[in-house]
N, C-alpha and C positions, 0 to 999 in steps of 0.2 A: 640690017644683017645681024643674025645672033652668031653668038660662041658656040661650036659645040658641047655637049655636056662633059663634062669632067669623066675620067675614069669611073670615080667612087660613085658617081651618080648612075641610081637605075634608069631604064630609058621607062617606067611604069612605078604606077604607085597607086596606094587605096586612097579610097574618097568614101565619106559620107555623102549619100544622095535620096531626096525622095522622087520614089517613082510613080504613086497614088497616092493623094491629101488619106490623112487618115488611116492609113496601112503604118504598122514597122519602115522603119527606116530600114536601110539599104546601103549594102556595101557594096562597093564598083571600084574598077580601074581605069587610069583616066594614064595618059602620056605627058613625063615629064617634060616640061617646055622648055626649052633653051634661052635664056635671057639677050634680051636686044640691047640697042645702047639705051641707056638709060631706066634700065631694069635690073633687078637683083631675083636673083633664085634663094629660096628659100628654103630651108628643112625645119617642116612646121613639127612641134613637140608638143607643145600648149595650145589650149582655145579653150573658149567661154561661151557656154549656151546663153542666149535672150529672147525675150518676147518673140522678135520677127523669127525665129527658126519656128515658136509653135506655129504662127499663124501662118508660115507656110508651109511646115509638113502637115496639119491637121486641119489647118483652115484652106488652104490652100491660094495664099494670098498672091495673086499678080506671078503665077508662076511663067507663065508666058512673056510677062514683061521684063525679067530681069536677067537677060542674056541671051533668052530663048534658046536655051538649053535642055534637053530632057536623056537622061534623069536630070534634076535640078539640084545641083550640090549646092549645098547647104554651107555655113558660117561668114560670120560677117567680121570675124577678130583670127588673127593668128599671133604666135611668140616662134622664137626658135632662133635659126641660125642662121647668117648670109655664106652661101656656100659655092656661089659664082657668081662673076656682075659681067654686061651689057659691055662688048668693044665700046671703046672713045666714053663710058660712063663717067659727067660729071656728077663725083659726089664724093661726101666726106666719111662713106662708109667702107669695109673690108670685106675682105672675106675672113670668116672666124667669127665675126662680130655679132653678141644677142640683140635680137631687133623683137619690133614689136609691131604691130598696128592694125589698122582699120581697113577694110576691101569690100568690094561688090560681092555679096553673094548671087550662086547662080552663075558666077562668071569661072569658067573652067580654071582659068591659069590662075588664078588671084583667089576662088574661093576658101574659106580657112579650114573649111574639116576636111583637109586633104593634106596630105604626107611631106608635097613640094609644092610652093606656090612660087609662079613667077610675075611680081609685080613693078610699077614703076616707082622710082625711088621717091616718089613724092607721098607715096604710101608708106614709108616705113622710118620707124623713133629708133633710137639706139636706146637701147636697154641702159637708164643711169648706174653706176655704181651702186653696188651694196643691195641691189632690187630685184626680186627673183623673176622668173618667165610667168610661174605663177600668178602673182603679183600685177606682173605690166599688162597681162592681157583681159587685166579688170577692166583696164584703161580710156583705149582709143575708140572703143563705141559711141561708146556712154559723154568721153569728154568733147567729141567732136561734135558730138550730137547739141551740145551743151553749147557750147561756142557758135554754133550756128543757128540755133535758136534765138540766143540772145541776137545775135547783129542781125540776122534776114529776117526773121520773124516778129522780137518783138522791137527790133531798128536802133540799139541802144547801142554806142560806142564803144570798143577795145582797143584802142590803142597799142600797136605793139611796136619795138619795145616798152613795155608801160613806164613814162617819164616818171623821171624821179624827183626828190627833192621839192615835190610839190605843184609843181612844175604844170600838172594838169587836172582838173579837177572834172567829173564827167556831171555833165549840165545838169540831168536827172536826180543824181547821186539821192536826195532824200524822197524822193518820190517811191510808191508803195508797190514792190515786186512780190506775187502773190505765186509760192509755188507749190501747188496741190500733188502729192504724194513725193515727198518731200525726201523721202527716206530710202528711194529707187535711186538705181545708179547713176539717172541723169540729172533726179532731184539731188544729189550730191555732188556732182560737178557744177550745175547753175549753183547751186550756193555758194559755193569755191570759188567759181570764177567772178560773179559779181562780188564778191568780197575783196577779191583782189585788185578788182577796178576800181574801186571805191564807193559802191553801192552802199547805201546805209540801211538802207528801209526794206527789207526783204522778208516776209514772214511764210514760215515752214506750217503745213497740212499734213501732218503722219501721225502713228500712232504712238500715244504715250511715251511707249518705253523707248522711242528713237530721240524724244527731245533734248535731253541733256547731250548730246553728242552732235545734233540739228543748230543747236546754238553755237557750241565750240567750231563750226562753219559756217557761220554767220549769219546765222535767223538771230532778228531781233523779238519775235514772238513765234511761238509753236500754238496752233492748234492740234487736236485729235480729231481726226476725221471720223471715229467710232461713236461721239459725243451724241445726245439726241439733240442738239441745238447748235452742232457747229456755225451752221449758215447764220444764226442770231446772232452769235459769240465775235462770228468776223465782222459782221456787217455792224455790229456794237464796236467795234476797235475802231472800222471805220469812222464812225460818225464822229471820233475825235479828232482825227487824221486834220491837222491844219492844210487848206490848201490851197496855194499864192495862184491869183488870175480866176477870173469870175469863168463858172461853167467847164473846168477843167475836172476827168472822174477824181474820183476819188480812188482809185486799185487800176492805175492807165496799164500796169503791165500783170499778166496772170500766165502763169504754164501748168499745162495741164500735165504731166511723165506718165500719167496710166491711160487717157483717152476712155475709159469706161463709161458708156451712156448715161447707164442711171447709177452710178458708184462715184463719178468726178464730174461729169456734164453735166447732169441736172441741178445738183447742189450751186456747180460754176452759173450756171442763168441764172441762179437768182441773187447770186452776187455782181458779176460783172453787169458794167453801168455804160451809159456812151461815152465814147471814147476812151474804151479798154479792150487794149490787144489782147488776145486768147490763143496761145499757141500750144496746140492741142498734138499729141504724141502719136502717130496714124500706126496701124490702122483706127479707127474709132469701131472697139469691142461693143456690139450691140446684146451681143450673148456671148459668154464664154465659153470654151470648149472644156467638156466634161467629161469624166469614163464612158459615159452612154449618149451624149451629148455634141453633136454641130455646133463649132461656133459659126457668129454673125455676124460679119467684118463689114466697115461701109469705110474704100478713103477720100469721100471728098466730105469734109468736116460739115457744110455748111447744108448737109442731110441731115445734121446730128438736132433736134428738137427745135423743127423751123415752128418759126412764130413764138415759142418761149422765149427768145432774147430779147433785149430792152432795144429800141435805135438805136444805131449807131457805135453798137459793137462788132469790133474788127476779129474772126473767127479765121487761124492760119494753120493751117496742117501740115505741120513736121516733117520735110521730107530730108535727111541727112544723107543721103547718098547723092543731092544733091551740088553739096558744100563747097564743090572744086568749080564752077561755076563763078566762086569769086574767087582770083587767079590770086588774090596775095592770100586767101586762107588756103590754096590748092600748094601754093610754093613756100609756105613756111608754117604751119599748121601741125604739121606729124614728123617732118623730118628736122624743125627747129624749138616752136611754142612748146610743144607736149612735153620735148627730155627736159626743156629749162622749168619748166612748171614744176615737173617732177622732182628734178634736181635740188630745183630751190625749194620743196616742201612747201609750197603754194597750193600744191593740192595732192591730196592721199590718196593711193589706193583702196579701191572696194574693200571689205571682208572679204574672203574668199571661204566659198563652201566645194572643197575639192570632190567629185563624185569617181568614187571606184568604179572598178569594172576589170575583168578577165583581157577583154581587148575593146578597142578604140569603137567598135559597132553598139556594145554593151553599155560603156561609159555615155555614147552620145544619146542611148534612147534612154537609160535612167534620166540623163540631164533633162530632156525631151518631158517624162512622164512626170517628175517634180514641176515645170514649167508647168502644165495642164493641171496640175492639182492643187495649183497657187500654195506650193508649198515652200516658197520661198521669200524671204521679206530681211530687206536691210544688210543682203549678201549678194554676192556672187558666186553663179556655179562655174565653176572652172575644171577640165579633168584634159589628161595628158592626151595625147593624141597618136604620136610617135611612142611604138614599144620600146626604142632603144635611142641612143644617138650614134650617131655616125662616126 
């Protein structure tokens, strides 16, 4: 049973939505949803464009699979404000209180470029102290996305709370994490968060001017992916790489953050070796989408240049919407992991590259046309959402 809405709440509100791949985005009105138990209502202000909004307003990625909703609204992050909770709601949130987090796009009540979202409280961070909306909604994409790569994908340990005092040391720890586009939001969280685990051996793929900052979270080596011989340059690193037990790869863990065919995938086959995990960022871009240009999305990885892999490389496809699946990252993950990570400066927020705009339709498709013009690197685009607050 939900609450009624609050007086101050409208019973309607705007949304971003696409109605045809490749047309303008689209502004719609969607009905405010009244929160159940164990749901919070939301007055979204903030949100952050990413990859998956191009490739589903222009590519028009799996639009039928993600709610099966049409028009299909769009965002995958929201910030803002708890402004009613769910009868009998266990939780240690308010109302009043900045929240932040991660949701299904596509899904009407929970989607982020909408006005009010109503989600279940296992979706949603408390904004830390001192940290703007701005700011937090760099966040739970990108860091989830990151967290769940590492443990389902490439199977490595997180322990949480992470013991102290020494107390646990992660078996891997110097074994060689290879993360190609380094310098992307979720190459910024994998780095963070295997640094905090105690990963040692983790080397950054980005371009020049991101390495000094690549290091200070914890790349032990940077390459340039720009270089005419990057693939020489690592696979020379490798060859020094000491490594305990006969027939074990040399590079057993790789992430791919851009999934680009022949820009991260091809260069990756001729690096990865057998028995090196590959978790690859979906959809996998065969062609990008251009002013006058179709992109060419494929998500089952193991399309991406069959017969170029060496045996016995394990090829995994990134699905982060998937993550609540395992019930202890579903129940402590955004509404406990994410504020103490934050809190403790264990890991930083994005850059934020805030994008103006007259109103909230304007703001989303600039966000949109910088996304397609790959005019964006080593930031985040973030812009307001809500003309006002309440």
């Amino acid at each position: 049973m939900a609450s009624p809405l609050p007086a101050s709440i409208p019973a309607t509100h705007a949304a971003i939505a696409v109605t045809v791949p490749g047309t303008p985005l689209h502004l719609t009105t969607l009905p405010t949803v009244p929160p159940s138990t164990n749901e919070a209502l939301i007055h979204v202000t903030h949100t952050a464009s990413t990859p998956l909004n191009l490739h589903r307003a222009v590519g028009g990625l799996m639009l039928d699979n993600a709610g099966g909703t049409k028009p299909f609204i769009l965002g995958s992050s929201y910030g803002g404000t708890v402004v009613a909770l769910g009868p009998s709601t266990t939780t240690t949130l308010s109302v009043g209180d900045k929240v932040f987090g991660t949701v299904q796009d596509g899904a009407e009540k929970e989607a982020g470029f909408q006005e009010y979202v109503t989600v279940p409280t296992w979706r949603v961070s408390k904004l830390p102290a001192g940290m703007t909306l701005e700011e937090g909604v760099t966040v739970p994409t990108n860091l989830v996305t990151a967290v769940h790569t590492v443990v389902a994908d490439l199977g490595l340990e997180l322990p949480w709370p992470v013991p102290a005092g020494g107390e646990w040391v992660p078996r891997q720890r110097d074994e060689v994490v290879l993360v190609w586009g380094a310098a992307s939001s979720v190459g910024q969280y994998v780095l963070q968060v295997l640094r905090h685990w105690g990963y040692r051996h983790v080397l950054a793929v980005a371009g020049g001017k991101h390495h000094e900052s690549l290091r200070g979270l914890g790349a032990r080596e940077c390459f340039d992916y720009r270089g005419e011989n990057v693939v020489g340059e690592i696979l020379g690193y490798l060859d020094k790489v000491e490594v305990e037990g006969g027939g074990r790869s040399r590079v057993p863990y790789i992430v791919d953050c851009i999934g680009s065919l022949e820009g991260t995938l091809r260069p990756l086959s001729k690096i990865a070796e057998k028995g090196s995990k590959v978790a690859v960022m979906l959809p996998v871009i065969n062609v990008h989408a251009g002013q006058d240009r179709e992109p060419e999305l494929e998500m089952d990885v193991n399309k991406a240049l069959p017969g170029q892999w060496k045996e016995g490389v394990e090829l995994r496809g990134v699905r982060t919407h998937f993550y609540y699946k395992n019930e202890f990252l579903k129940n402590h993950l955004q509404p406990e992991i994410i504020p103490a990570l934050l809190a403790q400066g264990v890991v930083q927020p994005n850059k934020q590259r805030v994008v103006e705009g007259k109103t909230m339709l304007e703001r989303a498709q600039k966000a949109l046309d910088l996304l397609r013009d790959q005019a964006v690197s080593g930031e985040k685009l973030v812009w307001r959402l809500a003309d006002e607050e309440i």
